[in-house]
Structure formats: structure tokens, C-alpha cells
N, C-alpha and C positions, 0 to 999 in steps of 0.2 A: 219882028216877031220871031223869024226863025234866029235869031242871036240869042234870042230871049228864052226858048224852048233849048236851044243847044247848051245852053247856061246851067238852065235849071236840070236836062238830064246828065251833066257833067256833075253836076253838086249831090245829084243822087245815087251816080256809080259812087263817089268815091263814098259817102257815108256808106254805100251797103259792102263795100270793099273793107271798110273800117269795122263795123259792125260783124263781118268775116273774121278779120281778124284780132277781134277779141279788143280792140282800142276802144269802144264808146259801150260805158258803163250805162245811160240809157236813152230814151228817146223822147221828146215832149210832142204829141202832135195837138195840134188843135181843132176839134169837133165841137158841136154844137153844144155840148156840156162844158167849155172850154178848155182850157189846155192840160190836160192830162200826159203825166210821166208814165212810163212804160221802161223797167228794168229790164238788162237781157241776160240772156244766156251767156254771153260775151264778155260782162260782170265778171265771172267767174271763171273767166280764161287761164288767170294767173294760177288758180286754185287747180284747175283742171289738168294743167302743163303739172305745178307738182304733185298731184296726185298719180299720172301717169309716170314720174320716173322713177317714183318711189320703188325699193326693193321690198316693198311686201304689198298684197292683196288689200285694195279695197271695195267695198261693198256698197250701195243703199239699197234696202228689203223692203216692200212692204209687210204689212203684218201679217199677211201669212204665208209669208218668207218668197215671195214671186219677187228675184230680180231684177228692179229697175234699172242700175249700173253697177258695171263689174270692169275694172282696170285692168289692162295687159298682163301684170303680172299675177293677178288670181288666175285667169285664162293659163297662163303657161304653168302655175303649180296644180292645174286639174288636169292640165294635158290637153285642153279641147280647144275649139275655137271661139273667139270672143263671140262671134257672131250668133254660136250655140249656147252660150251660156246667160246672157241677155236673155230676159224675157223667160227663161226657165227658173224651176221651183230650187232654192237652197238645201232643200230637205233631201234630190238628188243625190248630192255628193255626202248623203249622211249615212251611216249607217242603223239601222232600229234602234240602238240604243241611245245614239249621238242625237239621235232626232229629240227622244223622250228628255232626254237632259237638257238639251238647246230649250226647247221648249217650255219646260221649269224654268228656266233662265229667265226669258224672255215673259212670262208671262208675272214672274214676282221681283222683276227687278225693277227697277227707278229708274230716272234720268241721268241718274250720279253716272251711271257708266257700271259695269261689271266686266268678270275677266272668264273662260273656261276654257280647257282644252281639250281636244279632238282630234278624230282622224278623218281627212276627208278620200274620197275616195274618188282615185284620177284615173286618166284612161289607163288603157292595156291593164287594168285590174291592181295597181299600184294602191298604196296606200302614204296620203301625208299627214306627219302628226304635226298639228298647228295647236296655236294659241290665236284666240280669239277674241278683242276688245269690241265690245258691243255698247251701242248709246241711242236712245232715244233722239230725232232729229226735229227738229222745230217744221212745223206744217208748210210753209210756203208754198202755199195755194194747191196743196193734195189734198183728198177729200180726208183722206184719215193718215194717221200718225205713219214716219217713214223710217226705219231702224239703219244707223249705221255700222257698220263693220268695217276694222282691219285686223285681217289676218297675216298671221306670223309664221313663216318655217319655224318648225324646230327640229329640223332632222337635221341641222347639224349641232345642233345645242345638247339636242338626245346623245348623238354619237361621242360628243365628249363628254357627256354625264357617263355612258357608258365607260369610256375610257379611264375616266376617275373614277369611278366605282372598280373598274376591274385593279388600276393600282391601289387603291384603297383596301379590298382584298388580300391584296398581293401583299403589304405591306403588313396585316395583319396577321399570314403565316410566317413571314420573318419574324413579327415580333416574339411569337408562340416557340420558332427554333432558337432564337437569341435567350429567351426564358429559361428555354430546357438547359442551353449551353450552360448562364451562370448559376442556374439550379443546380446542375453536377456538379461545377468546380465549387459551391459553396458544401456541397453534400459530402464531397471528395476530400477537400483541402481545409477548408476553413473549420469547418463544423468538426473534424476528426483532428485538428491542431487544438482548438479551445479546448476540446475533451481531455488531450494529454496536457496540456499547460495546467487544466482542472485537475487531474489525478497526481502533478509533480505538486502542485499549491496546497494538495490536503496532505502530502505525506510531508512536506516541510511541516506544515504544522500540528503536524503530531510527534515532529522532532524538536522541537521546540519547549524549551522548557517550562514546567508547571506552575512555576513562581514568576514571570513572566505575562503576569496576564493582559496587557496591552500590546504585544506581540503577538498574543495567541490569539485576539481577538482581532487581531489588522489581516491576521491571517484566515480566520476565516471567515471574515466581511470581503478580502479576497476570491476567497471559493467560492460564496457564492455568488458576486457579480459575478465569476466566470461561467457558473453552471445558468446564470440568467439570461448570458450575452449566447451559449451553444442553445440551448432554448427558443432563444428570440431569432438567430441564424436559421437554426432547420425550422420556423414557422414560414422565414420568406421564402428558403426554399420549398416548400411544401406549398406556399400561394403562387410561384414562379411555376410550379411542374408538380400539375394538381396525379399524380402517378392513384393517387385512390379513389376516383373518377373511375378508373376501370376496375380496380378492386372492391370498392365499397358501394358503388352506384351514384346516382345523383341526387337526390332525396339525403341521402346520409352526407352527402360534400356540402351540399346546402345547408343542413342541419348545424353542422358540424361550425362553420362559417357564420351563421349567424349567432351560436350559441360564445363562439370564440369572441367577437364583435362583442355579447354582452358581459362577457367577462373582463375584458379587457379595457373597455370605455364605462361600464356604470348604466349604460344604455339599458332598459328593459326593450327587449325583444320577445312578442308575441310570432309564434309562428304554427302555418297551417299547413301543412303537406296531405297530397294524396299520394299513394301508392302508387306507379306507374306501373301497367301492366306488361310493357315491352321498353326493353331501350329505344331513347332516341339513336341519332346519329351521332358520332362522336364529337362531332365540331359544334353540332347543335347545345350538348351536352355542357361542351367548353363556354358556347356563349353563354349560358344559362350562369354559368358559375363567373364567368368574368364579370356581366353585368352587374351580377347580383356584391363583388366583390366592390367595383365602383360606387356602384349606390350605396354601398356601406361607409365606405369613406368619404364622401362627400357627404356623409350626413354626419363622421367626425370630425371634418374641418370647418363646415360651413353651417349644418343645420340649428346648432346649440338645438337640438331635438330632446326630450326626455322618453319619448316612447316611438316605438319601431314594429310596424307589424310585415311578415315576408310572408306571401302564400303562393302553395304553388298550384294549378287546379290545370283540371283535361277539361276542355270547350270543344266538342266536337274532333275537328280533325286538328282541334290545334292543345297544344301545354302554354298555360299562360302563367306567368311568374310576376307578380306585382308588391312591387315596395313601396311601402309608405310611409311619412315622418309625419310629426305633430311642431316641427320648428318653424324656422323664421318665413321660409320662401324664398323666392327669387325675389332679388333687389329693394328686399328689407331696407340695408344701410348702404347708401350711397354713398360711402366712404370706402368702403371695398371691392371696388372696381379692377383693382388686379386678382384679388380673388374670385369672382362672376367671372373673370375671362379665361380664368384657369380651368372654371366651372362648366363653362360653355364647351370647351375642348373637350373635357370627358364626358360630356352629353353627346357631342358630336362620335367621337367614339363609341361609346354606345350605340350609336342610330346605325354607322358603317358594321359592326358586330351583328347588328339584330339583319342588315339586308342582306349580310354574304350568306345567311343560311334560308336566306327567302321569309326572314321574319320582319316582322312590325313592332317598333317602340313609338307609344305614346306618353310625354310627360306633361302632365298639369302641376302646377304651380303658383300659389295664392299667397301674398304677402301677409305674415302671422298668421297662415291658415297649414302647414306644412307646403312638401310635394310628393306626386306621386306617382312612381316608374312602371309603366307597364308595358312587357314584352312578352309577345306573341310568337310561338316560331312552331312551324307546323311537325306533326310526328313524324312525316316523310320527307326529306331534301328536297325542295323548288329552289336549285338558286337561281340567281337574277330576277327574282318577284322585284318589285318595282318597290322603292322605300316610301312610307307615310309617317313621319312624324310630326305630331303637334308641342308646341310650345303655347305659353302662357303665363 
């Protein structure tokens, strides 16, 4: 009998040994209801080992956000200790606002899963900006529904957004002194040689004799392509090194641009301006005039548009400048894919112009419904405001 007892407590260390260590998925015992299965904790061993190695934060909340479990590495991106964060409210590490937004989340999302981002707030008074995937978690045996989370650094995702934005920036006042450079030498050289080559081509053909009239006429079908070509020169120089921006203001650059736009393409151009009561800033000014130069032209390469309305309007502390077409849209013909990608590049453009002076572009876009550019940029310099552009 004692072989028999020393048996069966040998057979019962090592299941609870096993059952320790995560090996026996579950247990059958038999009772008077008979033999009933019992799953363990231990099940879940494998899941538990990767969820602790993982290099981001995970969560499960009840619903109103009281921490059931929290992995090592949330603990160490809050700063605290695991044994404090257990058991404590999620709403903690939120700030009033983060709380109100989480909350919305959480209250009109689905089980699909949703996404938002956030600062949580760590000890010694730190702040982390995360991202945070949230999911509805199936009940297993809690009285009410159990929310999952993982959260995401992004302080270093941040710091290289930052970095690309500042060369993006950067890159942008190059483009601006590269502009000025071949704006002078066309201003300089080119544009003041076509003038003299035009004033040697009229005086040939006024030497030219009168009985000659097919000479006299190559001659001045010569003159004036050349008076067309110095024309068309000091236009790009004058879009390259907008110089009457500071002379004329911005209202009249804009005017000026769109009205050229309708002369030049057939386009009718509806346009709205207010009167600004103070200058922007200068750079603000430039983006103003660059965007709007963009959206011009992509509305003569791409929109096949027949009408164009440009308005410029004061919103509070902000000047908002919105173009709109009546053409195709994005991704009309999907046979022009090198064009959309060309298209995409000077949207993306655009959006780096609108952030370096702490402004906002949003473009909607509706297949045969036109599109429509709208940029936001405040009357005072905020640079580094954070960029929001939508597509569609």
C-alpha cells in the first residue's frame, strides 16, 4: 500500500510540475457528474512566453479600462513597475484629452479592431507618443467583454518623421535659391539675347526687298516666333522668381496666375479673393503662390477640366486658398499610371509646402466628379505644426 501511495504521489508531482510548466494543455478529472475537462492557464504558455518578448506593449482592459494584464515592456515604456501597473485604471497614463478620445474609440468601435494615437504619460513626468491597436476579446469565462491592446513606440518613428520633414524643408529652400539662380540667368542672358536676335530679324526684314514677298514674309513669321519664344522665357522666369509678390502683393500674384492659366489653356477660371488686411509672411506668401501654381497644372495635364474656381478667404486666424476643378478625378483611366504617379509626387509636394509654414492641405477627389485642393496656412508663422492631409 505504501508503494502504492508513493506511486500515485510521484504521478502527481510530476503532472503539477508539468502543468507548472506550461506542458499539459488540460486536465480531465472525474466527479460525480463524470469526467469533466478543465483547460489551463498553461494552454497558453506558448502565447504568454511570446507575448512577453515581444518589443512593444501589451494589454487586456476590462471595460472600464481596470488592467487585467500588462507585459514587461508596457511596464518599462511607462516607467513603473509591473507589479504597479496590474490592477491599476488605463485612464492613468492618459491625459484629459487622450482619455475623452480613447473613450470614443472604444465606445463606437466593433470587433474589426481600430487604430489611434496617443501620449501616455510615464514616470519622472516623460511623455510617450504611441500608437495603439485595440480589439474586442472573446469572453472566456469573464462576466463582461475584455479589450485588447498593443501598444507601439513611436518616438523613434516620430524623430525620423521629424528628420524627414526638416530635410524636406531644407530641400525646399534649395529649390526656391536654385529658382532665383536660373530665373536671373534666363532674365540676364537668355531673355536679353532673344530681344537682340528679335531687333537684328526686324531690321533684316525691312531690308529686304518689296518685290520679294515670300522673304519678306519668312521674315517676319521669324520675328515673331522670336518675340513669342522672349515672351514665353520672361513668363518662366517670372514663375521661377515670383519678384512681384513683394511688389504687387498676393491677391494681385494670384490674380494674375490664374487669369494667365485662363488665357493660356481655354480654361474659364472663376475667381474669389478677399482683400487681406496685413501681409502674410513671406514664405507663407510663396507657398500660397506655389500651390496654387501646382494645382494649375495638374489641372492642364491631367484634369481635361472645362471650369476652374480659385478662392482665397480669411477663417479666423487662418487664409485659406481652395482650388477646384470640374474634370476627371483621380484614377479615372487606369491606363495612366505613369501619370497619377507623377501626380502623386506633386501632391506630395504640396502637403511638404503647406507643413513647412505650419499649414494644412486637404485634397478630395472623386472619379468624374472633379478635385479639390484646399490649403490652410495660418496668418502668423507656427512652423513644425504637425501635417494632416487627406486623400481620396
Amino acid at each position: 500500500m505504501k508503494t502504492s501511495l508513493r506511486a500515485r504521489l510521484i504521478e502527481s508531482e510530476d503532472a503539477l510540475r508539468a502543468i507548472r510548466a506550461g506542458d499539459v494543455d488540460a486536465v480531465m478529472i472525474r466527479g460525480e457528474r463524470g469526467p469533466q475537462v478543465f483547460s489551463l492557464s498553461g494552454a497558453e504558455h506558448a502565447y504568454r512566453v511570446l507575448i512577453e518578448s515581444m518589443n512593444e506593449g501589451a494589454l487586456m482592459l476590462t471595460t472600464d479600462k481596470t488592467i487585467l494584464y500588462a507585459n514587461r515592456c508596457f511596464a518599462r515604456m511607462v516607467k513603473s513597475p509591473l507589479e504597479s501597473v496590474t490592477g491599476t485604471s488605463f485612464s492613468k497614463f492618459l491625459s484629459v484629452a487622450d482619455r475623452k478620445s480613447l473613450g470614443q474609440l472604444l465606445k463606437h468601435g466593433g470587433p474589426s479592431g481600430s487604430k489611434i494615437q496617443l501620449e501616455l504619460k510615464a514616470g519622472g513626468g516623460s511623455r510617450v507618443p504611441v500608437q495603439i491597436s485595440i480589439r474586442l476579446l472573446p469572453r472566456h469565462g469573464f462576466a463582461g467583454r475584455t479589450i485588447g491592446m498593443v501598444v507601439s513606440d513611436m518616438t523613434e518613428a516620430r524623430r525620423n518623421a521629424d528628420t524627414l520633414r526638416a530635410l524636406s524643408h531644407r530641400l525646399v529652400q534649395v529649390q526656391e535659391t536654385e529658382r532665383g539662380r536660373v530665373a536671373l540667368e534666363l532674365d540676364d542672358h537668355i531673355t536679353q539675347l532673344l530681344c537682340g536676335i528679335l531687333v537684328h530679324s526686324q531690321a533684316l526684314a525691312d531690308k529686304l526687298p518689296a518685290g520679294d514677298k515670300r522673304a519678306k514674309a519668312a521674315a517676319v513669321k521669324l520675328s515673331e516666333m522670336l518675340g513669342t519664344a522672349a515672351d514665353e522665357v520672361e513668363r518662366i522666369a517670372r514663375d521661377l522668381r515670383p519678384g512681384v509678390l513683394d511688389q504687387l502683393g498676393l491677391v494681385a500674384v494670384l490674380r494674375g496666375t490664374s487669369t494667365e492659366f485662363a488665357n493660356r489653356t481655354g480654361v474659364a477660371v472663376k475667381m474669389a479673393f478677399v482683400d487681406l488686411a496685413v501681409r502674410l509672411p513671406t514664405d507663407s506668401e510663396l507657398t500660397l503662390y506655389r500651390i496654387l501654381q501646382e494645382a494649375l497644372k495638374n489641372v492642364e495635364l491631367h484634369a481635361r477640366a472645362r471650369n476652374v474656381t480659385v478662392s482665397l478667404k480669411k477663417k479666423g486666424a487662418f487664409v485659406q486658398l481652395a482650388i477646384h476643378d470640374d474634370g476627371v478625378g483621380f484614377g479615372s483611366n487606369p491606363s495612366t499610371v505613369g501619370r497619377k504617379r507623377k501626380r502623386g509626387l506633386g501632391l506630395l509636394a504640396m502637403s511638404e509646402r503647406a507643413a513647412y509654414v505650419g499649414g494644412t492641405l486637404k485634397v478630395t477627389s472623386t472619379r468624374r466628379a472633379g478635385t479639390e485642393i484646399e490649403l490652410r496656412v495660418p496668418l502668423a508663422r507656427r512652423p513644425g505644426r504637425p501635417l494632416r492631409s487627406k486623400e481620396r
